[in-house]
C-alpha positions in Angstrom: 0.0 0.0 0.0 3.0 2.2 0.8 5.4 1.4 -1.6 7.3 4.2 -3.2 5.6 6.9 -0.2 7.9 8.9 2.1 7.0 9.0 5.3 8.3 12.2 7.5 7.7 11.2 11.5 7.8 13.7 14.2 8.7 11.4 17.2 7.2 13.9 20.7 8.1 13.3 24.0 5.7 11.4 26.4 5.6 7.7 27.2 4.1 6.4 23.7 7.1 7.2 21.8 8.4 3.7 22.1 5.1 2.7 20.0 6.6 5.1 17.0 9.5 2.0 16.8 6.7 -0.1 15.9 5.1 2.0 13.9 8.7 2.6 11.8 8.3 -1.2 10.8 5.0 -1.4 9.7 5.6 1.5 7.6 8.7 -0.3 6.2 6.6 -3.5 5.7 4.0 -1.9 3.7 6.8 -0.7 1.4 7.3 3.1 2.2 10.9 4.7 4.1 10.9 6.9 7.1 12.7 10.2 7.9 12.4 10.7 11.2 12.5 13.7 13.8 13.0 13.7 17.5 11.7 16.6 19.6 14.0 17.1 22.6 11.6 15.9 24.9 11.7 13.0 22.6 15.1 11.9 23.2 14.0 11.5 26.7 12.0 8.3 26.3 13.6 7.2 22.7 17.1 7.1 21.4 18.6 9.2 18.2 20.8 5.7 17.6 17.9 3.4 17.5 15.3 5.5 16.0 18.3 5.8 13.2 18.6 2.3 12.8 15.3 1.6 12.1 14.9 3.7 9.6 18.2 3.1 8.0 19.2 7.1 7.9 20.1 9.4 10.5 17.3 10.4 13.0 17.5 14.2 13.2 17.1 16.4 16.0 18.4 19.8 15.8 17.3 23.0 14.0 20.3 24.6 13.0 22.7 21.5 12.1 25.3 23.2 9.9 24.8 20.2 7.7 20.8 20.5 7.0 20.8 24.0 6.7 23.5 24.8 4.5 21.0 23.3 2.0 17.9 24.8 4.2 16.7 21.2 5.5 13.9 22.0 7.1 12.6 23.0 4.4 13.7 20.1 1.9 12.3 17.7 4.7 8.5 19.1 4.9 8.4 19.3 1.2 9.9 16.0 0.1 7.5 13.6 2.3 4.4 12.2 0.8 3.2 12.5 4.4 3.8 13.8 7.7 3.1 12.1 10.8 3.8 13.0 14.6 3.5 10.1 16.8 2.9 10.5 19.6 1.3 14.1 19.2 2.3 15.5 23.0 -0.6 18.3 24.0 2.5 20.5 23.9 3.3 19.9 20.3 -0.3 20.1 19.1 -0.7 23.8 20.7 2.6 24.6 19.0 1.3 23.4 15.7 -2.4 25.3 16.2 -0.6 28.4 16.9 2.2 28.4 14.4 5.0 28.0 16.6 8.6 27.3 15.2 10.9 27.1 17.6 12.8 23.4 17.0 13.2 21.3 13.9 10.1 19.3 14.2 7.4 22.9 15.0 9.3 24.2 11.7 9.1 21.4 9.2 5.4 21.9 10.2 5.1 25.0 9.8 7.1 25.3 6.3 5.0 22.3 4.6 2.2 22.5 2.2 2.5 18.4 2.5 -0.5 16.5 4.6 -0.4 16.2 8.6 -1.3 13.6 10.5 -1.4 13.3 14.2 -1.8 10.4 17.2 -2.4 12.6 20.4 -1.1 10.9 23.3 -1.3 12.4 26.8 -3.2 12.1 30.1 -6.4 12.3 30.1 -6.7 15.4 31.9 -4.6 17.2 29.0 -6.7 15.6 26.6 -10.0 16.8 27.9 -8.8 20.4 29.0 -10.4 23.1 27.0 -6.8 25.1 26.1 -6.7 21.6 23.7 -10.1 21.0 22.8 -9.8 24.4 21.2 -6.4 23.8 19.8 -7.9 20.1 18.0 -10.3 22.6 16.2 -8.0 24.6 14.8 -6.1 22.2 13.7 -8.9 19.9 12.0 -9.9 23.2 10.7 -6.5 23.5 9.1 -6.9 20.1 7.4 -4.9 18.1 10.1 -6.3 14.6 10.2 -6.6 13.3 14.0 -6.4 9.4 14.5 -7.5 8.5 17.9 -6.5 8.7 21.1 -7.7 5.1 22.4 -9.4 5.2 25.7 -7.8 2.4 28.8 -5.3 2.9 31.5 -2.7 5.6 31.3 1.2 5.6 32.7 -0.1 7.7 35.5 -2.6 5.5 36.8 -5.4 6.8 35.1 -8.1 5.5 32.9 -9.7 7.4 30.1 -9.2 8.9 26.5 -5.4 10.1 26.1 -3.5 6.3 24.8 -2.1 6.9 21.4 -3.9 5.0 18.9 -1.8 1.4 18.1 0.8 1.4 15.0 -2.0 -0.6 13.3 -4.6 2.0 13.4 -2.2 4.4 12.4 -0.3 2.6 9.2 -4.1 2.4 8.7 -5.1 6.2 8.5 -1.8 6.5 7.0 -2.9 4.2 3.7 -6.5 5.5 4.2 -4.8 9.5 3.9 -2.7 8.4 0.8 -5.7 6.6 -0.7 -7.9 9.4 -0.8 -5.6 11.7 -1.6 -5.1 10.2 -5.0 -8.6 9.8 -5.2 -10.5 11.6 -7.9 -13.0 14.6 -5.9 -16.1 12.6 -7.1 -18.2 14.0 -4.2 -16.7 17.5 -3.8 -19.0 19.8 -2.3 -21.7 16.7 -1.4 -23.1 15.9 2.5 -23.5 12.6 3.3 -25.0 11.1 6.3 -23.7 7.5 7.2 -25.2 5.8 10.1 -22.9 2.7 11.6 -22.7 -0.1 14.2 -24.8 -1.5 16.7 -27.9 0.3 18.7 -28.0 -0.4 22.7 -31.1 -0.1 24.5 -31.0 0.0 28.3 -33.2 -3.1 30.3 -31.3 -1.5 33.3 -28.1 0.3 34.6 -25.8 -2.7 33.3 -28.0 -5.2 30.8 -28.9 -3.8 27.6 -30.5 -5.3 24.2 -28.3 -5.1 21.4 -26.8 -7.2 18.3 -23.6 -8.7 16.4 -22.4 -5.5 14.3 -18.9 -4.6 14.1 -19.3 -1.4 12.3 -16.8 -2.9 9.8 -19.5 -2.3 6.4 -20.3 1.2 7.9 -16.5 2.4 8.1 -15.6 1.1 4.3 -18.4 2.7 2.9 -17.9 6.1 4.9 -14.0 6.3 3.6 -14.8 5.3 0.5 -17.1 8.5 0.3 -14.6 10.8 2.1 -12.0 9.7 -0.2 -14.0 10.9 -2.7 -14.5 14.1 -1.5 -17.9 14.3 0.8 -18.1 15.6 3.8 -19.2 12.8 5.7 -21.4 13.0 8.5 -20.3 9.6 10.7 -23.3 8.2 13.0 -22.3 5.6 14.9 -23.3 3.7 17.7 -20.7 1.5 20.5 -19.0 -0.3 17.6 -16.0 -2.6 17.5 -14.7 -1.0 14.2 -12.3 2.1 14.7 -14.3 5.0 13.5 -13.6 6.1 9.9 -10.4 8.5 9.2 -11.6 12.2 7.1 -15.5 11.9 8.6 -17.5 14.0 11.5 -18.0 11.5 13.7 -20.8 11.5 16.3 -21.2 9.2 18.7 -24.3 8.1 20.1 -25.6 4.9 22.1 -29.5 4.2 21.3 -31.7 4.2 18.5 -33.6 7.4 19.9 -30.1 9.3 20.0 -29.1 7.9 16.6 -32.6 9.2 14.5 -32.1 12.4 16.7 -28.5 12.8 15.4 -29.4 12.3 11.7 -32.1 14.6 12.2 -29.5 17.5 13.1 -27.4 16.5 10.6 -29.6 17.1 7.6 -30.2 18.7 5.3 -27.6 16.2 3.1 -27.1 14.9 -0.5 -27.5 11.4 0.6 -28.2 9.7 4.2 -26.9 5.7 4.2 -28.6 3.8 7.0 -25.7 0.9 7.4 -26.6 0.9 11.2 -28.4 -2.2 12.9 -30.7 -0.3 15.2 -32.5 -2.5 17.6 -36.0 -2.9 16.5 -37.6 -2.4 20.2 -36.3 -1.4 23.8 -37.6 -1.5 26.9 -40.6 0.4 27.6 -39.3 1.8 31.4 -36.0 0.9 31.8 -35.3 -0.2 35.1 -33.6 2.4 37.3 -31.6 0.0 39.2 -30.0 -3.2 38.9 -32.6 -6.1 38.3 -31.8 -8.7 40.9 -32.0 -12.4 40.3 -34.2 -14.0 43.7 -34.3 -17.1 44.7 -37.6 -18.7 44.0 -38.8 -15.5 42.0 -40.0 -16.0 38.3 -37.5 -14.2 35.6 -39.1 -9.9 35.3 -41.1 -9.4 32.8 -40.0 -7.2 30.4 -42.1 -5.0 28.6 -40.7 -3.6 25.0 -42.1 -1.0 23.1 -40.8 0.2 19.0 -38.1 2.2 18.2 -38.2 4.7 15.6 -38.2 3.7 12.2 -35.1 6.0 11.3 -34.8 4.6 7.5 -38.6 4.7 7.0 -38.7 8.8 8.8 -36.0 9.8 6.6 -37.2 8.4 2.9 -40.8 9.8 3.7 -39.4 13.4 4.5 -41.4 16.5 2.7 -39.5 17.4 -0.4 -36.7 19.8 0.3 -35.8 18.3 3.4 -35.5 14.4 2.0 -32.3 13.7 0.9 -32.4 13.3 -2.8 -30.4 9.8 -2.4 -31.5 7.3 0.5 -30.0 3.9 1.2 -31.0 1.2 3.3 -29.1 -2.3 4.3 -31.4 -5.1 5.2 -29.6 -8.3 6.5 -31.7 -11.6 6.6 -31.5 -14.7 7.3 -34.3 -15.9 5.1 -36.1 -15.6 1.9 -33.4 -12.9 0.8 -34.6 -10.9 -2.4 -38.2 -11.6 -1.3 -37.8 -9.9 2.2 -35.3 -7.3 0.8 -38.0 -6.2 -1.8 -41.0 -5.8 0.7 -39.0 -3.6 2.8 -37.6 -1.2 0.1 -41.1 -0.4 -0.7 -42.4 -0.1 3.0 -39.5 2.1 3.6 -39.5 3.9 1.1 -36.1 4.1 0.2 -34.6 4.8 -3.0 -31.9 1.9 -3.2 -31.4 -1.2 -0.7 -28.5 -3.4 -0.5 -29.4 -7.0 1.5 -26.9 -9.4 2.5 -27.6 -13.1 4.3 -26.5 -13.2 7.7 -28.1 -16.3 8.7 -24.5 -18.3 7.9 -23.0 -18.4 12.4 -22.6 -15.0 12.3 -20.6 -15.4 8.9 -20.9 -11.5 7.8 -20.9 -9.6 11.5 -17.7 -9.0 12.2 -15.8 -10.9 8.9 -14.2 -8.7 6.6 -16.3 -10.1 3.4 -20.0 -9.4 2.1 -22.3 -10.7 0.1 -24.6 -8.1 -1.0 -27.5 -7.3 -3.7 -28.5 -3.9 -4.9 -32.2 -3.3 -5.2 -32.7 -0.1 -6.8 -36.3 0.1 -8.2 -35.2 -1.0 -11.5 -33.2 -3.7 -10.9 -31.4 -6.2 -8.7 -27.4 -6.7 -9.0 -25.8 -9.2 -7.6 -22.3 -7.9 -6.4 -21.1 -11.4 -5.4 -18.1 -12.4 -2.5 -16.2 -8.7 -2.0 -14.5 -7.7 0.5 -16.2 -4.9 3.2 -13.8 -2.6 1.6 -14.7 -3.1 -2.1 -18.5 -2.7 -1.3 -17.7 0.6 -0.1 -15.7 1.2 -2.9 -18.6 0.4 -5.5 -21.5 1.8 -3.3 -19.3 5.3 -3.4 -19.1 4.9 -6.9 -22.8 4.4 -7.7 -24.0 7.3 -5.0 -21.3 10.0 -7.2 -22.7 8.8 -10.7 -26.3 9.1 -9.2 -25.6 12.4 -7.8 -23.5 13.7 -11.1 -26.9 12.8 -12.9 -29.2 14.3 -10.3 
């Protein structure tokens, strides 16, 4: 995925730098090189010498080294990368970089680029929610500055919480996902797309909820596909095992009452795609407390009422607020094109793709699908593709239906 790309990594201080060793060698594996940076702080927690011998050329550290800037390196370095990346991203590097500061090697290659950023925060979770960098994480996104993560768990310090710099994984990831669209022709420039993703969870009581299988997995592909493409994505997603998709809004919600609510404030949009499996019903009054198991008693009774119908609200919107493109997913387990065709006319949608996921949880979760595209006209069957490649064809089709209004 990487082969031929330059890499420039900024390498900040803070315990996570030892990850950016890891993430040297994915980027290696994937076929790109690495020049890499060290802030002073840096240097602290990671070595010049080993940093160096990763990457197979000198790790550099210092602003005016008589060597660089004799040929002004700094300059050479932000503009010869394909990307740059700082990993970790301390909260004292990402204020620098809001602000325009340019007082080391690393702030100044920043500054000087006109080449991509990316950034993996990592810091305590504290730093991470004070306002001084929710405001500075504006800016920067507002600059074009991609964000990827931080992971939530248990910190150096002791605490838990938001702050963990996302894994190399995720981060080679957003790396290939940033290059991808980046070469991507602007299909959807200047389009609004609403994506809904992931599971729905409806309280019974403080800790039991109902809920189902998805991963997310369909959801994400589709919505980079898009954002490759050029749309601004609108990401609506509930507690899903998926990492949420690099270049979208993302808003996160938890039950199908908050999700129809969010898509609601997100229109008015080109197109709205309903990949989310919203739990059909939920509990008519949750419980307020924990429901105890007692000996002898019967099992409570639990009494469910509907959720909202968000695919169904959103196709049967008055004209000028409907989207002029809405998709729907259906997964059954039975009787397939029959099912899938009774509920694209009761929803009303324009286009449905259905996939079978009666096979042990065969398509929750795996990265393959199955899928068949009712549009009112017809009924394709895409075949065995990966989660990836149905994104990539489902973004296709939504930019030629939208070029043709």
């Amino acid at each position: 995925m990487l082969t031929g790309k330059h890499i420039l990594l900024v390498i900040t201080g803070g315990i996570a730098a030892y990850k950016a060793l890891e993430l040297i060698r994915l980027i290696q594996k994937a076929g790109g090189t690495v020049q890499a940076i060290l802030t002073k702080a840096a240097t602290a927690f990671v070595t010049p010498l080993s940093v160096s011998t990763l990457c197979g050329r000198e790790a550099l550290t210092e602003l005016f080294d008589l060597t660089q800037e004799a040929r002004i390196g700094h300059i050479e370095l932000s503009r010869s990368a394909d990307l740059i990346v700082v990993a970790p991203a301390s909260a004292d590097f990402l204020a620098k970089l809001a602000h325009g500061l340019a007082d080391d090697l690393a702030s100044t290659c920043l500054l000087a680029t006109d080449t991509g950023i990316l950034a993996a925060p990592a810091m305590n979770v504290r730093m991470w929610q004070a306002a001084a960098t929710r405001r500075n994480l504006e800016t920067l996104r507002a600059d074009g500055v991609t964000i990827v993560g931080p992971d939530e768990g248990e910190m150096a310090c002791g605490e838990y919480g938001p702050g963990r710099m996302a894994e190399p994984a995720a981060i080679l990831a957003a790396i290939e996902a940033h290059l991808a669209a980046a070469a991507q022709p602007k299909l959807l420039s200047g389009k609004r797309i609403v994506v809904t993703s992931g599971p729905t969870r409806e309280p019974l009581d403080p800790v039991r909820y109902i809920s189902n299988a998805s991963s997310g997995r369909q959801g994400v592909a589709i919505a980079e596909a898009l954002a490759r493409r050029g749309a601004e994505v609108v990401f609506v997603t509930g507690p899903a095992e998926a990492a949420n998709p690099v270049g979208c809004t993302i808003v996160p919600v938890m039950t199908a009452v908050e999700m129809r609510d969010a898509v609601v404030a997100a229109l008015p949009a080109d197109a709205a795609i309903f990949v989310a499996a919203v739990a059909d019903w939920r509990a008519a009054r949750p419980a307020t407390g924990k429901l105890k198991k007692q000996a002898g008693a019967p099992p409570p009774t639990l009494e469910l009422t509907p959720n909202p119908d968000i695919l169904a609200e959103v196709s049967q919107l008055a004209s000028g607020k409907r989207p002029p493109l809405v998709v729907g997913f259906a997964a059954e387990t039975e009787a397939l094109l029959e099912n899938a065709r009774a509920k694209r006319r009761r929803k009303g949608c324009d286009w449905l793709l259905a996939n079978d996921v009666s096979k042990n949880g065969a398509v929750f979760g795996a990265t393959d699908n199955h899928v068949f595209l009712l549009d009112g006209v017809g009924e394709e069957d895409w075949g065995k593709l990966t989660k990836v490649e149905v994104g990539e064809r489902l973004a296709d089709r939504i930019a030629a239906r939208l070029a043709a209004g």
